[in-house]
N, C-alpha and C positions, 0 to 999 in steps of 0.2 A: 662838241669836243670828241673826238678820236680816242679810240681803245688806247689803252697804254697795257704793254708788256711790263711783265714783273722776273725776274728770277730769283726762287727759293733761295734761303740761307743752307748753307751746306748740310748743316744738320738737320732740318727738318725735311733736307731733302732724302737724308739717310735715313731719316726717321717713315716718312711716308713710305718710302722703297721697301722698310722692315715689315713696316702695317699690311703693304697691297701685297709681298710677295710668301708671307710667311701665313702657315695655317693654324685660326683658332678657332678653337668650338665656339665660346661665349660671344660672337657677335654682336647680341642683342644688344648688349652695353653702350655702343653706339647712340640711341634712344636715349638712353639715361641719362646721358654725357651730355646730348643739343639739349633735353628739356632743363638739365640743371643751368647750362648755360643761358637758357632763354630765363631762368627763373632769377636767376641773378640780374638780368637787366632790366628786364620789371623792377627787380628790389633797389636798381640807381634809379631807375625815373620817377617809384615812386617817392626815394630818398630827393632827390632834385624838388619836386614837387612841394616840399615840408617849406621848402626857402622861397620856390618860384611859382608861386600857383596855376601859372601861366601854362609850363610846363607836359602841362598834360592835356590844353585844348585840342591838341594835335590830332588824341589818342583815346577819351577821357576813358575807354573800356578797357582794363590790364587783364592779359587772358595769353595762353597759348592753344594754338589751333593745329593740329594736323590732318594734313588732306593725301590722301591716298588717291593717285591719280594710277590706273592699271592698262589703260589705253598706249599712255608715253613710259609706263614702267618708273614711274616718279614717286615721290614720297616729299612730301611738302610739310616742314612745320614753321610755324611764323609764330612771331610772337610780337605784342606792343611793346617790347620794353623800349630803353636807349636808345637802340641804334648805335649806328658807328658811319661817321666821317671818314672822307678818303682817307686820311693821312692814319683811320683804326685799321683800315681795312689794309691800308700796304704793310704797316707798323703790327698790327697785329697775330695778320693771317698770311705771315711768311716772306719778309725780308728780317724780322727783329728773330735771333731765338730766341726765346724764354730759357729763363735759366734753369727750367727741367729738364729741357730737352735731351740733354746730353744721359742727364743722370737716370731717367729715363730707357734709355735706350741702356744703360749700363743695367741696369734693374733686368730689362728685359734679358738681355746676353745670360745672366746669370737667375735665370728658370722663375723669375716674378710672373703674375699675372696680368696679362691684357688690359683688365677691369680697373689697374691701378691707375690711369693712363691721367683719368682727371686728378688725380693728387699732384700732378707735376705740371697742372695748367695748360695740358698740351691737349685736352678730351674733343675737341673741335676737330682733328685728324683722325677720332675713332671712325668717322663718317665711312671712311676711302675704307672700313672693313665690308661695307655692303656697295657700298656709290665707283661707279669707273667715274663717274664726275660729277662735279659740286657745284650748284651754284649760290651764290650770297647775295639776294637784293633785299638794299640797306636805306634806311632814311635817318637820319639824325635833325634833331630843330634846327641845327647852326649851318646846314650842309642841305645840297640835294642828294636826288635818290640815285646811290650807286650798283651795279651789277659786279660782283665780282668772279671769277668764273679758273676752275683748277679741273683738269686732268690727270694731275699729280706729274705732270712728265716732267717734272723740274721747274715750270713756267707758271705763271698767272696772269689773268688781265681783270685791268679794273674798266668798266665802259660808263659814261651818264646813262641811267638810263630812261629812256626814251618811248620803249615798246611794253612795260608791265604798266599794270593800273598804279595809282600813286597809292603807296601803304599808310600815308600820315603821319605815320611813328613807325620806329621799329625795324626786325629784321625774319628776311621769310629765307629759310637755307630747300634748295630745291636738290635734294638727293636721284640721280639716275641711276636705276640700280643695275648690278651686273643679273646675267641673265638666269643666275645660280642661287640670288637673292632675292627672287619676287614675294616669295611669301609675307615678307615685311608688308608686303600690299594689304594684307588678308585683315579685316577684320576684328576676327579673333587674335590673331597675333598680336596686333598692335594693343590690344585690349589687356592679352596675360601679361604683356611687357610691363606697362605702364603701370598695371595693378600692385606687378608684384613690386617694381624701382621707386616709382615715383607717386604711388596713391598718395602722397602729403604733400605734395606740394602746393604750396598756398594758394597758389593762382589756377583758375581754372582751367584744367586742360581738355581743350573739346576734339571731338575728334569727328570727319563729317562723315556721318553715314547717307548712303543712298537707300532709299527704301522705295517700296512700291505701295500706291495709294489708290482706291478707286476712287474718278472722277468724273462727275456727271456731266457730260455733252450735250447739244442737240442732235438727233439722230437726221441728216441729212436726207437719204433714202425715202425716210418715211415720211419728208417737209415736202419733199420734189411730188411723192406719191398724191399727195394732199391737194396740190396748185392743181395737176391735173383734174381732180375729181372737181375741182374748183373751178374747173373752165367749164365742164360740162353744166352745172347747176349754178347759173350765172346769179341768181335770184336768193339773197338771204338776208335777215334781219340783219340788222346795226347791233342790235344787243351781242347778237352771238359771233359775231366776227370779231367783237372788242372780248369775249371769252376765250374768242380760238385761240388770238393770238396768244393772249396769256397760256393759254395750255399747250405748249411748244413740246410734242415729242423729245423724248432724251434717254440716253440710255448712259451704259457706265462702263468705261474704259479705265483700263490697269495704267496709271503713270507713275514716271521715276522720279522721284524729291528727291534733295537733298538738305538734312538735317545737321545741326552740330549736336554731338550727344556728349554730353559732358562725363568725362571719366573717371573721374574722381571726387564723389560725392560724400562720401566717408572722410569727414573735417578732422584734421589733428585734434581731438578732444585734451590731449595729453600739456597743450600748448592755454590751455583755458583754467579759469580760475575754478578746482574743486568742488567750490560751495554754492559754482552758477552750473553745476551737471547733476542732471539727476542721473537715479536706478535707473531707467529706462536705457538711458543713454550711456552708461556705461556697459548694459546687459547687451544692447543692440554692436556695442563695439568689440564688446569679448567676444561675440559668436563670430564678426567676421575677420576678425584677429585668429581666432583659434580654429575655427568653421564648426563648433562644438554646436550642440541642440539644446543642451541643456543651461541655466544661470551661471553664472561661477557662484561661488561659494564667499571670496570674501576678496574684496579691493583696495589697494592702497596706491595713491595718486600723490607724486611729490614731485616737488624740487628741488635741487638743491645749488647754492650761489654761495660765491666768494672766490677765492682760487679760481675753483673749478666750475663751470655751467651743465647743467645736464638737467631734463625731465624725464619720468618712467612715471610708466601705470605698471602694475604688477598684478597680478589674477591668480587665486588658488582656483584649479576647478571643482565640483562636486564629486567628481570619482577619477580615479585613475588610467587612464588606458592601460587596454592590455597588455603594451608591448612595451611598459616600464622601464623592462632591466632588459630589454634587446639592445647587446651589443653593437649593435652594425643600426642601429636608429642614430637619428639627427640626436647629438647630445645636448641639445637645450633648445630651450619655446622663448629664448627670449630676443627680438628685434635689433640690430642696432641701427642707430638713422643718426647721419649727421647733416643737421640743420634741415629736419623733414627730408633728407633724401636718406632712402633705404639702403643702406651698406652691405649687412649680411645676418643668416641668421642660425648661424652653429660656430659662431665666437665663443670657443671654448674658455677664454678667460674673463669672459664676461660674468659667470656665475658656477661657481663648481656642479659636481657632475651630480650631487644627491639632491640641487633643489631643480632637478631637470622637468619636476611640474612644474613651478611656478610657471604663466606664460605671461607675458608682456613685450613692452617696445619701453629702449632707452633710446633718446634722442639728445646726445651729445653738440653743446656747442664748441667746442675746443677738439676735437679732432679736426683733420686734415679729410676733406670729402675722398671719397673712394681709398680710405689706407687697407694696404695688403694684410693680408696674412700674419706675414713675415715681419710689419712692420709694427704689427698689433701685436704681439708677444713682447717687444720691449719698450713699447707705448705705458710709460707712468701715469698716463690718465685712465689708461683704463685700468688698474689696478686700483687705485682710486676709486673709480665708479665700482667694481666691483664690491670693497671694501663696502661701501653705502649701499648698495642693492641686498648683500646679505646682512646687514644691522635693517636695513626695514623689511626684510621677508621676517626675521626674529618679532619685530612690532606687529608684523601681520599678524604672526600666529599665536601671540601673546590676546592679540583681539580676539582672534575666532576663539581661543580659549576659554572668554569672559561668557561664551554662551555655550552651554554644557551641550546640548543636542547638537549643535555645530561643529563642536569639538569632538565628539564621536565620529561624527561621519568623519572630519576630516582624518583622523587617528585609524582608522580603519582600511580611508585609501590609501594614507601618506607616512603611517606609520613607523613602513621600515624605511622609508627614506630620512627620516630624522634618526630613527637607530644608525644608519650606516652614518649619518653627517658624523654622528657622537666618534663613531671610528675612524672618519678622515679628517676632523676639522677643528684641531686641538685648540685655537682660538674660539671656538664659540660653543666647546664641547658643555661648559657650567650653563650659560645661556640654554642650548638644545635638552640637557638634561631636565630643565623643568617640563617637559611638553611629553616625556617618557610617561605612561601608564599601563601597570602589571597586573596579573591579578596576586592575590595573599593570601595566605593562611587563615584570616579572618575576613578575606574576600573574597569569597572565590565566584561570583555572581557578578560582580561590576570592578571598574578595572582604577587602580588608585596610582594616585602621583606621590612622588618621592617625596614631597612637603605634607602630603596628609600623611603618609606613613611615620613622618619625622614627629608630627604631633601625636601619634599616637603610643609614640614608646615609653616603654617605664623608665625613672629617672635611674634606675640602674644599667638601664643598657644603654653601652658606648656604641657602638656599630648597626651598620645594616647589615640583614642576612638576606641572602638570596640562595636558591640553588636549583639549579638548571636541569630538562627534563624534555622527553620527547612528546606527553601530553597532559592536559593537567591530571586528567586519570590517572594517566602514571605514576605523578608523581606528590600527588594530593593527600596520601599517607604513607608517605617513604617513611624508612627507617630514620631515616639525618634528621624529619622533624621533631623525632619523640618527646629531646629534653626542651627545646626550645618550647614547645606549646605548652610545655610542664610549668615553665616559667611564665608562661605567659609574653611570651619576645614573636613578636608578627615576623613569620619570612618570607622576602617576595617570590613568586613561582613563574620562571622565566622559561617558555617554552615554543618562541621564534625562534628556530633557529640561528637568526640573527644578531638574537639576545647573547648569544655566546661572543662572536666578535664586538658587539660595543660596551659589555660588559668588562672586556678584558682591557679597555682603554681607560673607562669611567674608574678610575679608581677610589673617587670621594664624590661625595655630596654635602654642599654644607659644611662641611668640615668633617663630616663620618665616614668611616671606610666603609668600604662594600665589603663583605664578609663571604666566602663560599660556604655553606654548610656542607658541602660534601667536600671538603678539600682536609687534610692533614695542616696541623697546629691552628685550631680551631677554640680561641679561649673566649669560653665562657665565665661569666662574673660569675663570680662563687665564695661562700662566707669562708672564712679558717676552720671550720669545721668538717666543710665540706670540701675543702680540700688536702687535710691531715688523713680524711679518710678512704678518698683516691690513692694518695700514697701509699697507705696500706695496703690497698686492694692489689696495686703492681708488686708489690713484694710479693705475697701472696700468691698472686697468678703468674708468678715471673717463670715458674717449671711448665708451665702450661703454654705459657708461649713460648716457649724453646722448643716444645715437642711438635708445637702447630706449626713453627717453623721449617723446622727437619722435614716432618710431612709434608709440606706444602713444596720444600727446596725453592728457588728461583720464580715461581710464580707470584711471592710477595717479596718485597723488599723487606717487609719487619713485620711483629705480631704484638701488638699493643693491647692495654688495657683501655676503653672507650670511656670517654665522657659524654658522648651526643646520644647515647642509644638508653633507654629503658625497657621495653619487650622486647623488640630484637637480637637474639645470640650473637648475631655478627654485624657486622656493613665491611664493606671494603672501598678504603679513601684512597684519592690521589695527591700526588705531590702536589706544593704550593705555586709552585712554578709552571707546570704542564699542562696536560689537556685533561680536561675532565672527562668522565666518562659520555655526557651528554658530546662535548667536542670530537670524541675519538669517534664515536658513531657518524656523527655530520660526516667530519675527513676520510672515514672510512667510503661513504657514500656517496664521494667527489669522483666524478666519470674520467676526470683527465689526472688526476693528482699523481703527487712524485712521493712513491712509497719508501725514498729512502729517508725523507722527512719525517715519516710516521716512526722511524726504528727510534729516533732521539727525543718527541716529541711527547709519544705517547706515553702518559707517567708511568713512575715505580707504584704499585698499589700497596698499601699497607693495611694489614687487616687487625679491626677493631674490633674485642670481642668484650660481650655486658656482662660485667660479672654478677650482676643479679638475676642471670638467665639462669635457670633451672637445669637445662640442656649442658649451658657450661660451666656451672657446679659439679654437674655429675660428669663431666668430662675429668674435671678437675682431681675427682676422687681417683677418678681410674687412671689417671698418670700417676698419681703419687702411691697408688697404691705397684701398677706395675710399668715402667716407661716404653716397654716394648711391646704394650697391648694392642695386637693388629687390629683389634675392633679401634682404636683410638684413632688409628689412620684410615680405614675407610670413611667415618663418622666426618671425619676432618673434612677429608674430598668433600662429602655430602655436606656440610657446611658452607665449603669456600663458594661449591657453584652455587649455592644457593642463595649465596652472600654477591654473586657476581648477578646474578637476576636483576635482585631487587636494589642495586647499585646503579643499575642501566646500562651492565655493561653485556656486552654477547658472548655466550660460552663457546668455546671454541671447538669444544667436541661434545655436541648436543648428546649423539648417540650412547655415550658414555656416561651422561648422566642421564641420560633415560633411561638404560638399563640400571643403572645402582634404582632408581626411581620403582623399576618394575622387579626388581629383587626385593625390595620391603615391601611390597603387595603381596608379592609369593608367600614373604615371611608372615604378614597380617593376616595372607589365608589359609595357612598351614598346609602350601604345597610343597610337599620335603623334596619328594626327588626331580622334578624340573626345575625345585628352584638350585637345587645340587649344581645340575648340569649344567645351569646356566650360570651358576657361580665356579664352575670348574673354567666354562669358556671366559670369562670373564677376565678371569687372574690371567690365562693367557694373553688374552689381549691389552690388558691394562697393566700387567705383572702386579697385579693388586690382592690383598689378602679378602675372601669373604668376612662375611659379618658373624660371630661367632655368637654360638646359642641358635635356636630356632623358635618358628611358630611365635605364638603371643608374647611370651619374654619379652625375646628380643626388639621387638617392634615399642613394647612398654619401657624401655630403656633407652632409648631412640625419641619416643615423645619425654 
């Protein structure tokens, strides 16, 4: 039978003309696209085979082969599946469009990617990315072996053919590659393709390597050499003539095999029943999943059915990479594969941005193979699969919890990524806050969770306390913990910076508020006695904070009587609303920040003074005794900064309290006239009044 001509359908002829004439980096995809399609017809034949066992005598091996031929510039990959019949081969492969076609090409027009190509049924034309021409020899059971053969120029021919070996089964697509695309040829290339698209698919994909083998000859030269010596010495035993021959010189020549080397040996583990895999074989799939050295840390293998189909293995690893919170990093370690073929793997809505350790592979059945980008943002199934990926990372780490050393390490590498989750991910924020561990007041050695804290409170206190610090040094005997530890109330001691952003989210636990200790309106449980006598107290000191006011002007917003302090003369609080002084330092410390943010952000400070301080008793004497006592206003300044210290906040004019600092040293050593002079310079510079009295007095009036 005679070639028959074909002509393309209009659009696929527009379609091929867009492929060969337009430029794309991702070529590769081509690869992807034949093996999915060869993987698909294996999966009819061996479907066929369930009804007709027949079927498969043709064939009985299901495998796809590719052969890298660099002589003719060819690229061969065959596969046993189906096959296709003339009327697949006309009907198929360009007189029918496919109803992608079009929409496809529309996709393209308007900035999609190349790689979608197989979502629209049309991935058989990615070839013409690499190939000036195609060829397609086909065997089907019902049909003989056809050739089909496209240069893309508009035309096709279908021929019997006559001139290849018979395939049995099946179909072998013979790619000629343009002279711009040999590398496909290489080896290695074909190797990183297939690794990185199609390591899962089910059927083995062999690929033929040639190699070089030494192989043992007879050494000719040396036989010839031998007959001669052989004529001269006409005279030998029978024994040693039946030894000779057997000892047949030979030497060893380099020759070229050719091997199939199978490329994908690493089995979908994810597709197998849980409780038939062991550790081993999970450990051995994490390292080449992740390329990691070390075990993961803890695994979770599920599926899930009904609606929707999907499998995932999920991996916490044992430590962190370095480059965690690098911006410009791949935003997640997690896989996606539809139906074993590998799709991509920085789907950002695959899993939010704080569980970007976890690593794994989801293998969705309900997606559309190769869907874009653009298509996957308003894709309802993966919102879905999300949904379920973050309710079983929660199971995950509710597990590794059950084991206390486990839970360490992981809280050490992954720690602030659950802080920050608490901050973005208001849905699973009560969830993630069980897995938070701080250190306290009565822990300051080992680091406690919000539910042991919750049993450890007295039945009079309502709330949790915390309060925020830049180390635990720092802040391990502030002034804010005085009355709490008096009471006997644990406060947690948050000193991640981080702690300040997920704190400010987490507003309850359990049902208890989170409490600032260093914040303003700070109520403490207190009997009627004890608080008939605070009232007192601000009556009482009510002339004292009027004057600390005045002196102070604008650098406080108010002057208050304290309930959280007991040794302390002062603390200075921030608004209930604002930044704390722990926050204003972080923001402060922010390389890129927008400082007109800080003018409204950074709180009103209001300062708390203990009326059972000694310091401000006797302050208290000498207001009521005379209001305009300048020693009351330096004493003040020397109060507030030293009130902004031990607050955590930074003084703004160090050097000015360093000298008030070194003017009471002058005064503790009875240096009169430097310290004159340098309280003469002072009032200049500060328009500030010295400290009145000298020498020991004064300094005893002061302590």
């Amino acid at each position: 039978m005679a070639t028959e001509s074909f002509g393309f359908q209009a659009e696929i002829s527009q379609l091929l003309d867009l492929i060969i004439n337009t430029f794309y980096s991702n070529k590769e995809i081509f690869l992807r696209e034949i093996i999915s399609n060869g993987s698909d017809a294996l999966d009819k034949i061996r479907y066929a085979s369930l009804t007709d066992p027949e079927a498969l005598k043709t064939e009985p091996e299901l495998y796809i082969r590719i052969t890298p031929d660099k002589d003719n510039k060819m690229l061969s990959l065959r596969d046993t599946g189906i096959g296709m019949t003339k009327a697949d081969l006309v009907n198929n492969l360009g007189t029918i469009a496919k109803s992608g076609t079009k929409a496809f090409m529309e996709a393209l027009h308007s900035g999609a990617d190349i790689s979608m190509i197989g979502q629209f049924g049309v991935g058989f034309y990615s070839a013409y990315l690499v190939a000036e021409r195609v060829q397609v020899i086909t065997k089907h059971n019902d049909d003989e072996q056809y050739i089909w053969e496209s240069a893309a120029g508009g035309t096709f021919t279908i021929t019997p053919d006559t001139v290849n070996p018979p395939l049995g089964r099946g179909t072998e697509i013979r790619l000629f590659l343009k002279e711009d695309q040999q590398e496909y040829l290489e080896e290695k290339k074909i190797k990183e393709i297939v690794k990185k698209h199609s390591e899962f698919i089910s059927y083995p994909i062999q690929l033929v390597v040639t190699k070089e083998v030494d192989v043992e000859v007879e050494d000719e030269e040396e036989a010839k050499e031998e007959e001669d010596d052989a004529e001269k010495s006409k005279i030998e035993e029978v024994e040693d003539e039946d030894e000779e021959k057997n000892k047949k010189k030979t030497k060893k020549v380099k020759e070229k095999k050719q091997e199939n080397e199978e490329l994908n040996k690493t089995k979908p583990i994810w597709t197998r029943n849980p409780q038939d895999i062991t550790a081993e074989e999970y450990g051995s799939f994490y390292k080449s999943l992740s390329n990691d050295w070390e075990e993961h840390l803890a695994v979770k293998h599920f599926a899930i059915e009904g609606q929707l189909e999907f499998k995932a293995i999920l991996f916490v690893p044992k430590r962190a990479p370095f480059d965690l919170f690098e911006t410009k990093k791949k935003r997640n370690n997690i896989k996606l594969y539809v139906r074993r073929v590998f799709i991509m793997d920085d789907c950002e809505d695959l899993i939010p941005e704080y569980l970007n350790f976890v690593k794994g592979i989801v293998d969705s059945e309900d997606l559309p193979l190769n869907i874009s980008r653009e298509t996957l943002q308003q894709n309802k199934i993966l919102k879905v699969i999300r949904k379920n990926i973050v309710r079983k990372c929660m199971e995950l780490f509710s597990e590794i919890a059950e084991d206390k050393d486990n839970f360490t390490k992981f809280y050490e590498a992954f720690g602030k990524n659950i802080k920050l989750g608490i901050h973005e991910d208001s849905q699973n924020r009560s969830k993630l806050a069980e897995f938070l561990r701080f250190f306290t007041t009565k822990s300051l050695e080992e680091l406690t969770s919000l539910k042991d804290y919750i049993t450890r409170m007295p039945e009079i206190q309502k709330s949790i306390y915390y309060l925020t610090g830049e180390s635990l040094t720092s802040i391990k005997n502030s002034p804010f913990l005085e009355v709490l530890k008096k009471k006997g109330f644990e406060v947690l001691l948050l000193v991640d910076p981080i702690d300040e952003y997920a704190i400010s989210q987490l507003k309850e636990f359990e049902g208890k508020k989170l409490v600032s200790v260093s914040k303003e309106g700070l109520e403490l449980e207190e009997t009627e006695e004890e608080k008939n006598e605070r009232e007192q107290e601000a009556k009482e000191y009510e002339d004292l904070c009027k004057a600390t006011k005045e002196a102070l002007g604008d650098k406080v917003e108010k002057v208050v009587v304290s309930n959280r302090i007991i040794d302390s003369p002062c603390v200075l609080v921030t608004g209930q609303f604002g930044w704390s002084s722990n926050m204003e330092r972080i923001m402060k410390a922010q390389a890129l920040r927008d400082s007109s943010m800080s003018s409204y952000m950074a709180s009103k400070k209001t300062l708390e003074l203990n009326p059972q301080n000694a310091i401000i008793k006797e302050l208290r004497k000498k207001v009521a005794e005379d209001k305009a006592d300048k020693s009351v206003r330096d004493l003040t300044y020397l109060l507030f900064e030293t009130a902004l210290l031990v607050s955590g906040f930074a003084l703004e004019e160090p050097t000015g309290f360093a000298k008030r600092i070194h003017r009471m040293i002058a005064l503790g050593l009875d240096v009169d006239d430097e310290g004159e002079a340098s309280a003469t310079k002072m009032e200049e510079d500060n328009e500030m009044p010295p400290l009145e009295g000298g020498g020991a007095s004064a300094l005893e009036e002061i302590d």
